[in-house]
KOLMI-110616 format. One line per 4 residues: for each residue y, z, x of N, C-alpha, C. Coordinates in steps of 0.1 Angstrom, whole numbers. Atoms other than C-alpha are relative to their C-alpha. Example, Ala and Ser with C-alpha at 12.3 -4.5 7.8 and 13.67 -1.06 7.14 Angstrom:
2
-12 0 9 -45 78 123 12 0 9 | -11 0 -9 -11 71 137 11 8 -8 $
END
This chain:
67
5 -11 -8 197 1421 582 -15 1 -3 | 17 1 1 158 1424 589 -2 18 -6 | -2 -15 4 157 1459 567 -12 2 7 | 12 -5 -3 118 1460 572 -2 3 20 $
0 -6 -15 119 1462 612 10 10 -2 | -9 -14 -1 149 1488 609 -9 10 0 | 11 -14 7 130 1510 587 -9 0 11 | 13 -2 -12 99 1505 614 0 11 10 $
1 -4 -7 119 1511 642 1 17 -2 | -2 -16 1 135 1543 629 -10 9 -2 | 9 -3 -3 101 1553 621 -9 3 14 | 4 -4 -15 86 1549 658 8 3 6 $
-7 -9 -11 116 1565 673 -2 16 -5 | -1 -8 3 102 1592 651 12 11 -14 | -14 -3 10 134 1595 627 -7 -1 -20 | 0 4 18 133 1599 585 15 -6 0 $
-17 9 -5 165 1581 575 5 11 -5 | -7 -12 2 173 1617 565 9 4 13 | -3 -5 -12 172 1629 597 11 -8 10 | -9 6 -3 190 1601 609 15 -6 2 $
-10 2 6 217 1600 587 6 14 5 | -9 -15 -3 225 1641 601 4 -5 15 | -7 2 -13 225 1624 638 10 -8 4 | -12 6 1 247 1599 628 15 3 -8 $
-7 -7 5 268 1623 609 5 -8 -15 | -5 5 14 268 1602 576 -14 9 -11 | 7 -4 9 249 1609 543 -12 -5 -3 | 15 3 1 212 1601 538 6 -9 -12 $
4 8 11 222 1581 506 11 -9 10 | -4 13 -8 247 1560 527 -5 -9 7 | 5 5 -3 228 1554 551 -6 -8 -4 | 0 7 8 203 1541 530 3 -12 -7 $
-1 14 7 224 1516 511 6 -9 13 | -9 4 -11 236 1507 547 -17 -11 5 | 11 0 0 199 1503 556 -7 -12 -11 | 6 6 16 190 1486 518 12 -12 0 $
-5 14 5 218 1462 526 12 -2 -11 | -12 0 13 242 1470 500 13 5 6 | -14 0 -8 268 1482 524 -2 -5 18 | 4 11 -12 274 1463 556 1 12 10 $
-2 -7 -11 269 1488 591 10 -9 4 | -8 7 -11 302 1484 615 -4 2 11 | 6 4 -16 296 1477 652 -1 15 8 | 1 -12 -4 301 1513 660 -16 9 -2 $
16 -4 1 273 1524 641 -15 -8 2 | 12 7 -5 250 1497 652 -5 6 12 | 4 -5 -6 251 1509 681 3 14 6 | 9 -14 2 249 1547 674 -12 1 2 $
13 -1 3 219 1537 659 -10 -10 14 | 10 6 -6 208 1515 686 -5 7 7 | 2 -2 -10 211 1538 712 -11 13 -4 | 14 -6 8 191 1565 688 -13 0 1 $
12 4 5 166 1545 681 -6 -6 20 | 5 6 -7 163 1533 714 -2 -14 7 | 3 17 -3 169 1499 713 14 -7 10 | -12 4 -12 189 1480 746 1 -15 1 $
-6 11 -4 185 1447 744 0 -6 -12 | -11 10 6 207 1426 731 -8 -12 -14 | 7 10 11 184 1398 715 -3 10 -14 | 7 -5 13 164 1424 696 11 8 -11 $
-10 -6 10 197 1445 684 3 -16 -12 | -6 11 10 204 1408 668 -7 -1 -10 | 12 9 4 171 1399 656 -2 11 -15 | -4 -13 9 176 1436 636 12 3 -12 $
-12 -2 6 213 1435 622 11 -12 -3 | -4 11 5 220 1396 623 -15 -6 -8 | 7 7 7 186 1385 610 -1 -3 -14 $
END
């Protein structure tokens, strides 16, 4: 997973991963290790977070959570 673009984007959609973690209804420290890579996101919350953050195409969701 490309952590450093994550973190970015969620930054320019405006998000802390605090805040993020209340719109995805999980815990800011989950997140986090979800984020940090130590626990794997499932396909549901990928694209929670894509559609969050904003992000629609297909390549870049990859280039984010398969890179």
């Amino acid at each position: 997973m490309a952590t450093n673009k994550l973190k970015g984007k969620i930054a320019e959609a405006g998000y802390s991963q605090r805040s993020l973690a209340l719109e995805l209804g999980m815990s800011k420290n989950t997140l986090n290790s979800k984020v940090n890579g130590k626990i794997p996101f499932n396909t549901v919350e990928i694209e929670r977070i894509c559609e969050k953050l904003g992000i629609h195409d297909g390549a870049e969701k990859a280039s984010i959570f398969l890179g």
